[in-house]
C-alpha positions in Angstrom: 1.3 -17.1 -13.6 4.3 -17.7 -11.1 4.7 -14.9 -8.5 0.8 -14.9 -7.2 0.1 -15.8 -3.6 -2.5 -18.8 -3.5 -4.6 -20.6 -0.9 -3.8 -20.3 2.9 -0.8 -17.7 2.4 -3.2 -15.4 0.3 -5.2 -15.2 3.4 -2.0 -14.7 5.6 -0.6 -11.8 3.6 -3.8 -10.2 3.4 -4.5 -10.9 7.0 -1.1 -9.3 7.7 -2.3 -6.3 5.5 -4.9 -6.0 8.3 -3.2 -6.2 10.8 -0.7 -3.5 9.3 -3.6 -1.1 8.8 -4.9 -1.8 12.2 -1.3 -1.3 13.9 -0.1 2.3 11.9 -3.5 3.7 12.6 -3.4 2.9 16.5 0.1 4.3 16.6 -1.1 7.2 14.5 -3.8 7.7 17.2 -0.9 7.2 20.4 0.9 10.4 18.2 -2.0 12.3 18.5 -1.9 13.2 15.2 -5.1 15.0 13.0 -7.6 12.9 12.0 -8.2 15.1 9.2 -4.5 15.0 8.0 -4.9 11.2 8.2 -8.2 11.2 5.6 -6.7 14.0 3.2 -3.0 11.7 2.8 -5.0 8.2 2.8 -5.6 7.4 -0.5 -2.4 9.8 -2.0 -0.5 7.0 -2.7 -3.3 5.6 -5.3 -2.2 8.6 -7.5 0.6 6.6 -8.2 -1.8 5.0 -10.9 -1.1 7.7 -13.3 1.7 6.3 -14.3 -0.8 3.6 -15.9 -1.4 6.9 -18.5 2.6 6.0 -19.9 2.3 2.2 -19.9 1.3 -1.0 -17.9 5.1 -1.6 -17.5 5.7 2.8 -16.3 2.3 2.0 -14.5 3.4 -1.0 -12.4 7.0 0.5 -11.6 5.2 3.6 -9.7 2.3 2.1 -8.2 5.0 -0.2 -6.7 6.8 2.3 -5.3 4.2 3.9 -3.8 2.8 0.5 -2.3 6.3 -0.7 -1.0 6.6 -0.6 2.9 10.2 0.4 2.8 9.4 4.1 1.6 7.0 4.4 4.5 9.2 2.5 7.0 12.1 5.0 6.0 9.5 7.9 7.2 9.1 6.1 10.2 12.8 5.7 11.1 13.5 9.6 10.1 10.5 11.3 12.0 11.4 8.5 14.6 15.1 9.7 14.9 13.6 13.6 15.8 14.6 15.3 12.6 11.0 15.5 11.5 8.4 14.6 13.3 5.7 15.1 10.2 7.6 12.4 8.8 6.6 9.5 11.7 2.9 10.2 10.9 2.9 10.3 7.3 4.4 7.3 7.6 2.5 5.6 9.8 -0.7 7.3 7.1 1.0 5.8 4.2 1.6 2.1 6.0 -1.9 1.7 6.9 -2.9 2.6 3.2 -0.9 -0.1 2.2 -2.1 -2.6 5.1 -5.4 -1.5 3.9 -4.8 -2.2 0.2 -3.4 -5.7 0.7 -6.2 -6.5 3.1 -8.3 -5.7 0.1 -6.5 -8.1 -2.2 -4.4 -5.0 -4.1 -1.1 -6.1 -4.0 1.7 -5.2 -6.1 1.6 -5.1 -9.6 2.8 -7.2 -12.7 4.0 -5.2 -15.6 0.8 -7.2 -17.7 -1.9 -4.7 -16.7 -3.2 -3.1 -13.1 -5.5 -6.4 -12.7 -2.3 -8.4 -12.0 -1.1 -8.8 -8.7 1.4 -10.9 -6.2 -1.9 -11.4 -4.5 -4.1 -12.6 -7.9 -5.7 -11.7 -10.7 -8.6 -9.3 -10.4 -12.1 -9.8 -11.7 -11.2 -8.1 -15.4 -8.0 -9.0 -15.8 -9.2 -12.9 -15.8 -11.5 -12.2 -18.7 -14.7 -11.9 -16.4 -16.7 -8.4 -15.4 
């Protein structure tokens, strides 16, 4: 399939993930923000997968939304500005979630099934368990 990170750049954008994850949770931390507030809005962003319950195509189009660093970079620039302050840290939460998904290999999706990826196919959606 065209579109799928391979080889050495696979390992770059992952890396990158990393180092995104690594970076928004060190700034986090510099904010002084709750630690507990940062484990309750982790993983929000993966309930963007219900939209899986209309469609792969519905399912993709949310759980890319979700998992797009523009949405959370737009948090960063309004809490940054002073007109909301929550905003920076959520984020700067919802950055390193996706840092930590695409260090995992969970990149954004194809419209053929949650399995396909920019950064590969996962284990069942090449056939395999």
């Amino acid at each position: 399939m065209n579109g799928i990170v391979s080889g050495w750049p696979r390992v770059l954008v992952r890396s990158e993930g990393f180092a995104v994850l690594v970076a928004a949770s060190m700034a986090y931390a510099w904010q002084g923000g709750s630690w507990w507030l940062f484990a309750a809005l982790f993983f929000v962003p993966d309930l963007s997968m219900i939209g899986y319950v209309a469609g792969s195509k519905p399912g993709a189009v949310l759980y890319n939304l979700a998992h797009w660093y523009v949405l959370p970079l737009a948090c960063l620039v309004w809490g940054g500005s002073g007109h909301a302050p929550q905003a920076l840290q959520i984020g700067l939460i919802w950055a390193a979630h996706i840092g930590f998904d695409r260090s995992l290999g969970y990149g954004l999706k194809y419209p053929e099934g949650f399995g396909v990826s920019h950064l590969g196919r996962m284990a069942k959606a090449n056939g395999s368990a």
